[in-house]
Biopython code that builds the backbone (N, CA, C, O; Angstrom):
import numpy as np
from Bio.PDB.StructureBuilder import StructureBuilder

atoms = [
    (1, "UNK", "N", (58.516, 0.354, -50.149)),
    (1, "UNK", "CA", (57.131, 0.542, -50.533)),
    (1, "UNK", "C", (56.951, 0.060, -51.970)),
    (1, "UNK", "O", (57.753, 0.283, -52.877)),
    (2, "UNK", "N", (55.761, -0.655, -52.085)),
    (2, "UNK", "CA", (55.525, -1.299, -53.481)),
    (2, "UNK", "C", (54.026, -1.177, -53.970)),
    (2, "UNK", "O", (53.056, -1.319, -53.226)),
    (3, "UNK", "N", (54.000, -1.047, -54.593)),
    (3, "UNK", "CA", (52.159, -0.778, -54.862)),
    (3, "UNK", "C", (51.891, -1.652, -55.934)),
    (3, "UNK", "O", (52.683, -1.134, -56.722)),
    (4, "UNK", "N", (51.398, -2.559, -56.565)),
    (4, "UNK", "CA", (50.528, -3.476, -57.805)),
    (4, "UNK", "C", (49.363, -2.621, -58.091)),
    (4, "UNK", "O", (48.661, -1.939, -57.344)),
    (5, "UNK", "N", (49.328, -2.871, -59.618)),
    (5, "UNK", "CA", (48.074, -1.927, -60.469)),
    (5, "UNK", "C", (46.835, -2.743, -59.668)),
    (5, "UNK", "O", (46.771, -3.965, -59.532)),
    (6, "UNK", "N", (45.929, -1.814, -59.207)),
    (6, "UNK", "CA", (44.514, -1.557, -58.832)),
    (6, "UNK", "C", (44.449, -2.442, -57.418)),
    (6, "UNK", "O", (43.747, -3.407, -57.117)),
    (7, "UNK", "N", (45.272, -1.856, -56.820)),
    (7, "UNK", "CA", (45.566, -2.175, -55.608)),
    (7, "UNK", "C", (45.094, -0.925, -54.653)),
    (7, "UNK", "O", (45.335, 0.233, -54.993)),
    (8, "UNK", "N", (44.314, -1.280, -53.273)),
    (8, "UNK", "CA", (43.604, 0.123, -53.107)),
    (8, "UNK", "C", (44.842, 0.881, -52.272)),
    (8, "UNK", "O", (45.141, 0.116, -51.355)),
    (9, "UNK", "N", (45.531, 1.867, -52.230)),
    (9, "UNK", "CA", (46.399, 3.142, -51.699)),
    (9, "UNK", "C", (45.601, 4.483, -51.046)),
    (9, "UNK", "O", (44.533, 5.035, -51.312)),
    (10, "UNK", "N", (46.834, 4.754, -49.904)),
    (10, "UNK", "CA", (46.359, 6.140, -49.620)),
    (10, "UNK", "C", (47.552, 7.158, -49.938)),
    (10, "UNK", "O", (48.616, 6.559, -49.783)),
    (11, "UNK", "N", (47.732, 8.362, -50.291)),
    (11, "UNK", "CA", (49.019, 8.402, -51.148)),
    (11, "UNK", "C", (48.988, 9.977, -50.713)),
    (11, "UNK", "O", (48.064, 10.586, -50.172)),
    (12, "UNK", "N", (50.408, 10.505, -51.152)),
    (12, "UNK", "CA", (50.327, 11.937, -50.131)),
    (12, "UNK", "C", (50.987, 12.819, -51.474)),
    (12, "UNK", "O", (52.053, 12.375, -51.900)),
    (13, "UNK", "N", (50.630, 13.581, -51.905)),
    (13, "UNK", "CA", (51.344, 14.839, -52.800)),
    (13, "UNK", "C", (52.194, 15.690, -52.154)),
    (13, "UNK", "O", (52.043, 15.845, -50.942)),
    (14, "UNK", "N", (53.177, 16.350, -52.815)),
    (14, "UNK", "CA", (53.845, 17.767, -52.455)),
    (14, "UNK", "C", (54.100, 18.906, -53.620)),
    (14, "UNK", "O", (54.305, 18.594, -54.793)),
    (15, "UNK", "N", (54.067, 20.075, -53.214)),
    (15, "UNK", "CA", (54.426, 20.977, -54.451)),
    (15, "UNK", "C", (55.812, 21.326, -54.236)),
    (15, "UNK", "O", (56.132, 22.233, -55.005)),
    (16, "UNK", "N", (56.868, 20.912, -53.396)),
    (16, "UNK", "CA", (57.876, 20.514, -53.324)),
    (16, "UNK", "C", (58.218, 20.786, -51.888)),
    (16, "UNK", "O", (57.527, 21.582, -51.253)),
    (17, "UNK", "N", (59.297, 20.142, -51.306)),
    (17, "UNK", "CA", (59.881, 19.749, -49.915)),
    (17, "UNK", "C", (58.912, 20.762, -48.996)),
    (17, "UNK", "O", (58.836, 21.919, -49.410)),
    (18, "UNK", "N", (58.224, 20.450, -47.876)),
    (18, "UNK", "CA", (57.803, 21.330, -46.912)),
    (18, "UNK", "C", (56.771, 22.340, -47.638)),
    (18, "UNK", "O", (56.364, 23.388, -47.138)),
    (19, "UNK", "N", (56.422, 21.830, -48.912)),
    (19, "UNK", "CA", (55.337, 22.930, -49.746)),
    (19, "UNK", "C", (53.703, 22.307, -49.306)),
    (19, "UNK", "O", (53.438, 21.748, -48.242)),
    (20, "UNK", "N", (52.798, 22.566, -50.370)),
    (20, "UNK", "CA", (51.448, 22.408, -50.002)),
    (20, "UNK", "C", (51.540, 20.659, -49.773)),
    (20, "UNK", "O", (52.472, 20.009, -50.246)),
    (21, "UNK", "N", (50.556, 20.112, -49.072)),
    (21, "UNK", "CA", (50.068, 18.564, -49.254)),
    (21, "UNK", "C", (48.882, 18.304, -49.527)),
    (21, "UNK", "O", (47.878, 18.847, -49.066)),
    (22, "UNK", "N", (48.985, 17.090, -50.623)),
    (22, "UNK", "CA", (47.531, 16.676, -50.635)),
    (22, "UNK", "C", (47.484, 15.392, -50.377)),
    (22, "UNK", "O", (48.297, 14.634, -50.905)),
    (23, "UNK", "N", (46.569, 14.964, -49.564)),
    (23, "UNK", "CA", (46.125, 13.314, -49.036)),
    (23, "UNK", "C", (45.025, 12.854, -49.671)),
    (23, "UNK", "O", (43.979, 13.162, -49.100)),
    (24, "UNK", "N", (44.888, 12.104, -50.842)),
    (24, "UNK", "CA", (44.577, 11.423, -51.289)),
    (24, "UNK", "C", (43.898, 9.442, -51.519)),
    (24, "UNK", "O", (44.561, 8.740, -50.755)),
    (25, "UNK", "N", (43.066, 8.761, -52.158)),
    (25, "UNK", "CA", (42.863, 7.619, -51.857)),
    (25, "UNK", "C", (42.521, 6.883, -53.558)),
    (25, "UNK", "O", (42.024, 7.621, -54.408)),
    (26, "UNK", "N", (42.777, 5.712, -53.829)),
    (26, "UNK", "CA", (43.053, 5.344, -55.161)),
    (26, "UNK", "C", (43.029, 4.176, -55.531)),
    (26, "UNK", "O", (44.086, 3.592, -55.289)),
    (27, "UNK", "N", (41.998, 3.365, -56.193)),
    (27, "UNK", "CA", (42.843, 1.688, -56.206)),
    (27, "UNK", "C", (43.583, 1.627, -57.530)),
    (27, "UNK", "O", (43.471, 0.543, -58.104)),
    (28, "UNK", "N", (44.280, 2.507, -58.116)),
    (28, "UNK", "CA", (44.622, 3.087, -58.961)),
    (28, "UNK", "C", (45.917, 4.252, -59.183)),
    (28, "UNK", "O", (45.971, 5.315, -59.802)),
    (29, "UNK", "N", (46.858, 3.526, -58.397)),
    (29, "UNK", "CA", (47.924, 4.835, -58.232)),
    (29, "UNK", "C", (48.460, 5.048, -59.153)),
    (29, "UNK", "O", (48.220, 6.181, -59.571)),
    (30, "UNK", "N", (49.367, 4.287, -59.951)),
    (30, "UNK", "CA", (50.500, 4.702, -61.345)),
    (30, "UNK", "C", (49.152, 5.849, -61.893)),
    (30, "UNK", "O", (49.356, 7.061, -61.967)),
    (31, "UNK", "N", (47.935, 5.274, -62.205)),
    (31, "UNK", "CA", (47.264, 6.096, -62.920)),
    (31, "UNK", "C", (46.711, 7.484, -62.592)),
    (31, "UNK", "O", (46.421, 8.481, -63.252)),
    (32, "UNK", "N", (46.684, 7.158, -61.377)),
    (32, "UNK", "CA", (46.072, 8.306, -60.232)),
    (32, "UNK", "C", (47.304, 9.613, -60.314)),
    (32, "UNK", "O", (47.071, 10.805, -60.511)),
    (33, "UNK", "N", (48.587, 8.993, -60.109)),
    (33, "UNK", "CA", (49.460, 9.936, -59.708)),
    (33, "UNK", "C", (49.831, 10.549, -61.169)),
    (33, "UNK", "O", (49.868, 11.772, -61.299)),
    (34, "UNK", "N", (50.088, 9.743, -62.197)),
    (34, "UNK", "CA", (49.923, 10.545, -63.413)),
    (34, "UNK", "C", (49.186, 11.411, -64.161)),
    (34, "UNK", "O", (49.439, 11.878, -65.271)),
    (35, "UNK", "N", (47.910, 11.641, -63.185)),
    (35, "UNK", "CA", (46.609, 12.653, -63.601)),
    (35, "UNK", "C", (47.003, 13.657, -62.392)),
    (35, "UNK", "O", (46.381, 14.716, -62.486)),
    (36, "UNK", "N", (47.709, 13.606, -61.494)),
    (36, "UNK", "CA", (48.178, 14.531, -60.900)),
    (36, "UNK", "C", (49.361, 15.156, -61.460)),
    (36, "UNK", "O", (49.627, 16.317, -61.152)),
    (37, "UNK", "N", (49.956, 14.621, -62.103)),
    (37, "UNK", "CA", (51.751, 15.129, -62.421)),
    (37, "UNK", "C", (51.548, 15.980, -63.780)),
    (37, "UNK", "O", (52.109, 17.049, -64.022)),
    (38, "UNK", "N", (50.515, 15.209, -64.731)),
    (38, "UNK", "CA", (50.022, 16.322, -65.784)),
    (38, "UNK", "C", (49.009, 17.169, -66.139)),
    (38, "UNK", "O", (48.723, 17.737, -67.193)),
    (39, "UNK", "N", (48.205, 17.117, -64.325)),
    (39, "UNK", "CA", (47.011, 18.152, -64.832)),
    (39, "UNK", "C", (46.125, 17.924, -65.178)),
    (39, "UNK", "O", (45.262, 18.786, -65.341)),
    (40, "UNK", "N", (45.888, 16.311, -65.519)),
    (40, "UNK", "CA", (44.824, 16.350, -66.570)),
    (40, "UNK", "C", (43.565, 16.513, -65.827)),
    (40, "UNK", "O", (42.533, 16.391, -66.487)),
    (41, "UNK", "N", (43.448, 16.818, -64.314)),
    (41, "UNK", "CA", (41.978, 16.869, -64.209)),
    (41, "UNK", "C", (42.061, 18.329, -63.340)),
    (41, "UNK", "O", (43.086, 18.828, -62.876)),
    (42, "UNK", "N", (40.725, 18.844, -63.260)),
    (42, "UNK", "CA", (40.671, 20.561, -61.955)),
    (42, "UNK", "C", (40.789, 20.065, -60.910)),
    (42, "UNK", "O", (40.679, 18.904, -60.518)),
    (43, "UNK", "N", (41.083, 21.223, -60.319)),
    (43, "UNK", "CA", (40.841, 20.558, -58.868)),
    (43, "UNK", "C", (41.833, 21.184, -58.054)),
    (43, "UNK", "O", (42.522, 21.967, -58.709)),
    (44, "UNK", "N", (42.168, 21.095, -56.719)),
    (44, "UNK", "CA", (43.276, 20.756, -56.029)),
    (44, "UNK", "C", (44.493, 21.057, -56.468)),
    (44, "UNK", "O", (44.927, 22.209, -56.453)),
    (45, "UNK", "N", (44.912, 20.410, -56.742)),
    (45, "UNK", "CA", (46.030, 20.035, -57.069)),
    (45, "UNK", "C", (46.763, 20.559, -58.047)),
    (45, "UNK", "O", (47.938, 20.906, -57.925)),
    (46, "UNK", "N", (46.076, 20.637, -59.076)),
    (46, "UNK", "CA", (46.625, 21.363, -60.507)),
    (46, "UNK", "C", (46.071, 23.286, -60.033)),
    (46, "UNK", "O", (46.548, 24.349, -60.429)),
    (47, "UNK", "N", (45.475, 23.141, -59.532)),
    (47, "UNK", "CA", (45.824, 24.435, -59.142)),
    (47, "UNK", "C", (46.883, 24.988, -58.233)),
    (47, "UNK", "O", (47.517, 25.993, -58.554)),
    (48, "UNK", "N", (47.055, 24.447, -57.277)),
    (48, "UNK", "CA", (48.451, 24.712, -56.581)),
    (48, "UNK", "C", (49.581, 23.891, -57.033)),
    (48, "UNK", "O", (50.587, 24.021, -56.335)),
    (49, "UNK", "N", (49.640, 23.377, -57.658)),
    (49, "UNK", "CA", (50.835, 22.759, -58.372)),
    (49, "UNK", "C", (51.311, 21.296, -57.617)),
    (49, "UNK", "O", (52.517, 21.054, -57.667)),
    (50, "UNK", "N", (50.611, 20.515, -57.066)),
    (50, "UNK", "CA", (50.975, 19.455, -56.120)),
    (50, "UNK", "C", (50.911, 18.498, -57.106)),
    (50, "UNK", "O", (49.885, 18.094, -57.652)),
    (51, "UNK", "N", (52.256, 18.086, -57.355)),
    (51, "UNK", "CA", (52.537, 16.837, -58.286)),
    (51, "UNK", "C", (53.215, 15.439, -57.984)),
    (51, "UNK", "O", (52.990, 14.341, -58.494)),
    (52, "UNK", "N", (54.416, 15.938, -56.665)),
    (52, "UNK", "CA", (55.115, 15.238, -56.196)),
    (52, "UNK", "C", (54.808, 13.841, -55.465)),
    (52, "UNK", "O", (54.517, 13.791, -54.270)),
    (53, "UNK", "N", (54.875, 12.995, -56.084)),
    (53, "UNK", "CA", (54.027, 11.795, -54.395)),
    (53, "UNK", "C", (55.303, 11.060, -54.317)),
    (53, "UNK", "O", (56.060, 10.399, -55.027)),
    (54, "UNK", "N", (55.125, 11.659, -52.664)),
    (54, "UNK", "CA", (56.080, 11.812, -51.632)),
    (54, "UNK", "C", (56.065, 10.621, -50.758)),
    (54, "UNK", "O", (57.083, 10.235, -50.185)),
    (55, "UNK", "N", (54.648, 9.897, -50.624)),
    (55, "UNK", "CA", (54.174, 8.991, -49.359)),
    (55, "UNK", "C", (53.473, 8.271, -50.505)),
    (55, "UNK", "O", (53.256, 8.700, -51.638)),
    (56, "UNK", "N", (53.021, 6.530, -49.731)),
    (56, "UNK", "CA", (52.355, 5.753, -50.608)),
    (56, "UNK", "C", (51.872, 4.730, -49.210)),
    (56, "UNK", "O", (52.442, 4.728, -48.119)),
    (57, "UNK", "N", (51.007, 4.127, -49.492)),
    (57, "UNK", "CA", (50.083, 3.238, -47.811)),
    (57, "UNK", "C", (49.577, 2.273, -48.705)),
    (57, "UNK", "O", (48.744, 2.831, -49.419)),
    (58, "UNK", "N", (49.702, 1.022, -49.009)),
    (58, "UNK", "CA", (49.029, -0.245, -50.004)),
    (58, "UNK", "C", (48.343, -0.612, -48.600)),
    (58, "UNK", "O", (48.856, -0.816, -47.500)),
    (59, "UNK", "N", (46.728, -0.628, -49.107)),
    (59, "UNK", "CA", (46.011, -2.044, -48.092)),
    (59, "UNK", "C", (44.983, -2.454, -48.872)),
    (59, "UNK", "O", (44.530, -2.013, -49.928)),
    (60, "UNK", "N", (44.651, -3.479, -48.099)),
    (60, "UNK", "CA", (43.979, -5.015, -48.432)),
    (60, "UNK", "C", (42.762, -4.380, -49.001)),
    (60, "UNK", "O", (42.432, -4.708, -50.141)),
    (61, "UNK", "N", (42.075, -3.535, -48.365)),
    (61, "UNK", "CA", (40.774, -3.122, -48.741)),
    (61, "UNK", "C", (40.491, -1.483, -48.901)),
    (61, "UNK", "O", (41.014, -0.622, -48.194)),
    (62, "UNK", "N", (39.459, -1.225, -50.089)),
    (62, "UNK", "CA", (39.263, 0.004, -50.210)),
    (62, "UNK", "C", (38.683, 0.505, -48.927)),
    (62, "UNK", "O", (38.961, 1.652, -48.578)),
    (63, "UNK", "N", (38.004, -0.147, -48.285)),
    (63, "UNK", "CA", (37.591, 0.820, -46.899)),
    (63, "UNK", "C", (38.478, 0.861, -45.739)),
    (63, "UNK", "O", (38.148, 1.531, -44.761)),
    (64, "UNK", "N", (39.100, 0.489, -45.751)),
    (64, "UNK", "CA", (40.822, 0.394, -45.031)),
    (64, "UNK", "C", (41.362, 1.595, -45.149)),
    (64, "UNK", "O", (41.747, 2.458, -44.360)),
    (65, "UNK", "N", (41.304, 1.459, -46.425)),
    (65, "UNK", "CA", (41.822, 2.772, -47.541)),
    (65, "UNK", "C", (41.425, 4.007, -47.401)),
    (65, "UNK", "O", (42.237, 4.925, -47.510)),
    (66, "UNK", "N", (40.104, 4.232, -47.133)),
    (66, "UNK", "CA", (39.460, 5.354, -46.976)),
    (66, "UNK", "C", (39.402, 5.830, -45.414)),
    (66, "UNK", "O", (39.832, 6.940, -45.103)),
    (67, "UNK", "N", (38.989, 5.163, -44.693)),
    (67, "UNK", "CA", (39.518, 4.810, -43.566)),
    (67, "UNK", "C", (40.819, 5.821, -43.166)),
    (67, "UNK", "O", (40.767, 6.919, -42.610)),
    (68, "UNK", "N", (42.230, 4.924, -43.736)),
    (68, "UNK", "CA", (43.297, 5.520, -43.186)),
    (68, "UNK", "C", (43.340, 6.894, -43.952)),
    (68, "UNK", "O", (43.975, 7.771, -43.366)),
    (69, "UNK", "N", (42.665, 7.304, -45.402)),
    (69, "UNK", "CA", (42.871, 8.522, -45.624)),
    (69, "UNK", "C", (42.376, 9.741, -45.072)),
    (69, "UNK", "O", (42.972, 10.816, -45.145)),
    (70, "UNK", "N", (41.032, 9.514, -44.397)),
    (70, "UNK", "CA", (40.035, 10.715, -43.656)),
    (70, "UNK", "C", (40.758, 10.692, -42.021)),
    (70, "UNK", "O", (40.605, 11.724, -41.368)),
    (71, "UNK", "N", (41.564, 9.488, -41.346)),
    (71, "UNK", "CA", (42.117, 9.847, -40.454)),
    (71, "UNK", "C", (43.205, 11.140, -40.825)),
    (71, "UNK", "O", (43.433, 12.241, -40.326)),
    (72, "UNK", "N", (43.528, 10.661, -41.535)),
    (72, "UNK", "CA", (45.633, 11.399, -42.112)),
    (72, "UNK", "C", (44.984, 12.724, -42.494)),
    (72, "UNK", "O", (45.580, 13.735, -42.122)),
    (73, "UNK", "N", (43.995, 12.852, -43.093)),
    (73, "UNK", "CA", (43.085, 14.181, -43.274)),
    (73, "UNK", "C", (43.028, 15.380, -41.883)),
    (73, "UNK", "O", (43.084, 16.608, -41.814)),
    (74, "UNK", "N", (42.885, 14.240, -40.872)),
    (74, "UNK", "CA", (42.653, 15.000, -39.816)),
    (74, "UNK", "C", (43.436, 15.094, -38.805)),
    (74, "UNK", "O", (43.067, 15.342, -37.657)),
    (75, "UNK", "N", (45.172, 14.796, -39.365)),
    (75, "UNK", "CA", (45.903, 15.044, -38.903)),
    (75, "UNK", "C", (46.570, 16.687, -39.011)),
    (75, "UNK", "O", (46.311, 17.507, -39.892)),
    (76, "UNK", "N", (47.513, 16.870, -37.808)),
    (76, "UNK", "CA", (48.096, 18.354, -38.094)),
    (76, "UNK", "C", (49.093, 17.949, -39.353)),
    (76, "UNK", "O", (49.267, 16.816, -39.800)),
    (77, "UNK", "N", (49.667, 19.113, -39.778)),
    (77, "UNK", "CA", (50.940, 19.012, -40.784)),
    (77, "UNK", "C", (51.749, 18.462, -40.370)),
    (77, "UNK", "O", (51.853, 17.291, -40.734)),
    (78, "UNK", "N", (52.764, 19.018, -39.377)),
    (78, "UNK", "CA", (53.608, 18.327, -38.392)),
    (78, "UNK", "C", (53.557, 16.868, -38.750)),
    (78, "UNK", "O", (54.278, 16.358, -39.606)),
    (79, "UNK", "N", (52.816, 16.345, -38.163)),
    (79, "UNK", "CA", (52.221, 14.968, -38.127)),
    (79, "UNK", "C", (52.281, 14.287, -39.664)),
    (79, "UNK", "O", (52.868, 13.205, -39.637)),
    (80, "UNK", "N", (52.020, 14.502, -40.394)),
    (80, "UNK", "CA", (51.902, 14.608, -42.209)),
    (80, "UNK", "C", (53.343, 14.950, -42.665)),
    (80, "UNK", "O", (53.774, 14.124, -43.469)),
    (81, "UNK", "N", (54.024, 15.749, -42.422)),
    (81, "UNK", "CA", (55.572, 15.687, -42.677)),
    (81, "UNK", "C", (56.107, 14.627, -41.983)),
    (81, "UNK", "O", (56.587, 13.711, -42.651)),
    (82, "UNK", "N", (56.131, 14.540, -40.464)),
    (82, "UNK", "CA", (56.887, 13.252, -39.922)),
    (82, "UNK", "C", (56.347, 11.560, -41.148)),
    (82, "UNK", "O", (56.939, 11.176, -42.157)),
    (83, "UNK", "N", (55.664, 11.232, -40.795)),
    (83, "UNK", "CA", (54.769, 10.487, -41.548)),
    (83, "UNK", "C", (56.050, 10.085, -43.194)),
    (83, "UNK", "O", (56.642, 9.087, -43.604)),
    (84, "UNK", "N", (55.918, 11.550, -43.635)),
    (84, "UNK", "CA", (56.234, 10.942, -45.184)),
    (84, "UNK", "C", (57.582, 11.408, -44.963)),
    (84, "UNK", "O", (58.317, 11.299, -45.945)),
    (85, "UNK", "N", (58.190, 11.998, -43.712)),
    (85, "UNK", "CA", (60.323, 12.052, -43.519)),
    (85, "UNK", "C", (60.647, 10.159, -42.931)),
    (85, "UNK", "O", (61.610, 9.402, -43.052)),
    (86, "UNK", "N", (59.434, 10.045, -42.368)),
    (86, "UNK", "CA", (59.941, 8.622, -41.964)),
    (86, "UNK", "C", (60.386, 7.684, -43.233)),
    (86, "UNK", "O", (61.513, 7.191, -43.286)),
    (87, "UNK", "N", (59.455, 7.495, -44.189)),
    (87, "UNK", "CA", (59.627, 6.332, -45.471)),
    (87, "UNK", "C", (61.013, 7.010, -46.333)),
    (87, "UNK", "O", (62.169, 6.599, -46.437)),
    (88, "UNK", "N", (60.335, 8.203, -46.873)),
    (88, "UNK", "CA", (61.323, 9.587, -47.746)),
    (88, "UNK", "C", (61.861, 10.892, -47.338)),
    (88, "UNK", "O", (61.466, 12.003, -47.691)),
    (89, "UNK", "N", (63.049, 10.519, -46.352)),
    (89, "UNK", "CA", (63.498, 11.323, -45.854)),
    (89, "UNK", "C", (63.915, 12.941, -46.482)),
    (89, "UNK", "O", (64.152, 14.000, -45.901)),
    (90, "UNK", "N", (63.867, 12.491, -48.184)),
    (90, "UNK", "CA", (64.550, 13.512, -49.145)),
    (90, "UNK", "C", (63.668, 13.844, -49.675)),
    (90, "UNK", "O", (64.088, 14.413, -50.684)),
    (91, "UNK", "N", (62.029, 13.881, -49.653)),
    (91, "UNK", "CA", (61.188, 13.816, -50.010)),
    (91, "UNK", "C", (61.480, 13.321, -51.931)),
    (91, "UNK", "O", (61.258, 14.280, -52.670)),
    (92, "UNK", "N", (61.781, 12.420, -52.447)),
    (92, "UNK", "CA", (61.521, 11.948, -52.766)),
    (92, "UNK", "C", (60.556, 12.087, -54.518)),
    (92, "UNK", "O", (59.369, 12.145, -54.196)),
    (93, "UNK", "N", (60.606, 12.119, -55.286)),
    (93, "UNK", "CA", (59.540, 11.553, -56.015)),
    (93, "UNK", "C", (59.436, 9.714, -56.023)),
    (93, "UNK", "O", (60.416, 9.006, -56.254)),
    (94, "UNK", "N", (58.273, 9.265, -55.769)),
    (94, "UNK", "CA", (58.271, 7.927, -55.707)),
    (94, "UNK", "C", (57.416, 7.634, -56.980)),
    (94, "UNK", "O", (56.694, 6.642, -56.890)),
    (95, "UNK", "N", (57.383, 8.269, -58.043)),
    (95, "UNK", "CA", (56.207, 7.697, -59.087)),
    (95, "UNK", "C", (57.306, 6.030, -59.412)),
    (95, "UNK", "O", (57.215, 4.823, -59.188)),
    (96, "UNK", "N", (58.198, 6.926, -60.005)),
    (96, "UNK", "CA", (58.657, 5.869, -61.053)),
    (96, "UNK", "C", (58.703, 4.651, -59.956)),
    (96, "UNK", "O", (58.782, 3.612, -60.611)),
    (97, "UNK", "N", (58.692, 4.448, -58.995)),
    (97, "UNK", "CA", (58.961, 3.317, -58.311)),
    (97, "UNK", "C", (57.915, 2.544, -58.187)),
    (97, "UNK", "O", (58.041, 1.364, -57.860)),
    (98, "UNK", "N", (57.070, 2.946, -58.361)),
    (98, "UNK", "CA", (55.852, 2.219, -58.851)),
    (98, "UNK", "C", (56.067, 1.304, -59.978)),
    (98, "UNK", "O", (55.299, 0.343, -59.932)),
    (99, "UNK", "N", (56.944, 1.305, -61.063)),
    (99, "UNK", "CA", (56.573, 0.788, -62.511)),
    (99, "UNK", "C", (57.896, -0.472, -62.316)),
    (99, "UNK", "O", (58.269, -1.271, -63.176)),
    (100, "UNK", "N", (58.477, -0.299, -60.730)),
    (100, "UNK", "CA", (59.972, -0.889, -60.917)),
    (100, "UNK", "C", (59.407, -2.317, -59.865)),
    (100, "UNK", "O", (60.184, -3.234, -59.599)),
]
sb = StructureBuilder()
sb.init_structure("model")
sb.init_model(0)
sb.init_chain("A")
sb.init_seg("    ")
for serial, (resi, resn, name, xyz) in enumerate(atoms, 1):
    if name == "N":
        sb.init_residue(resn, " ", resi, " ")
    sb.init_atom(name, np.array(xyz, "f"), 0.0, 1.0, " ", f" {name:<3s}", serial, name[0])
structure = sb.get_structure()
């Protein structure tokens, strides 16, 4: 998995292995996931502590994008764990792999 800056993503959080998830959408990930990892915005996330991004989806278009995120939304958990054991079996932090 590879993502380029302002490239549109659908991207998955964890508050660690089998903890809360959040499904997310971004043409903006390094930046996106770093406003998750320090909080800097309310919400979600910084309230339950979901920092981890576990899963990452690069496509061509933001409505692609949005698209595959309101499906994955309306998936069960089950479904949302398989999903991100398939790419990151160890769940993973994948930020830094972004910058590599």
């Amino acid at each position: 998995m590879t993502a380029r800056l302002f490239q549109p993503c659908v991207y998955m959080l964890a508050s660690e292995r089998n903890g809360t998830l959040y499904t997310g959408v971004t043409r903006d990930l390094p930046g996106r996931a770093w406003e998750h990892r320090e909080g800097a915005t309310s919400g979600f996330t910084r309230r339950y502590g979901v920092k981890t991004l576990v899963w990452f989806e690069v496509h061509a278009t933001m409505e692609d994008a949005i698209l595959r995120e309101k499906r994955i939304k309306g998936w069960t958990r089950a479904w949302k764990i398989a999903l991100i054991e398939t790419d990151n079996p160890r769940w993973l932090d994948l930020y830094e792999t972004l910058f590599s």
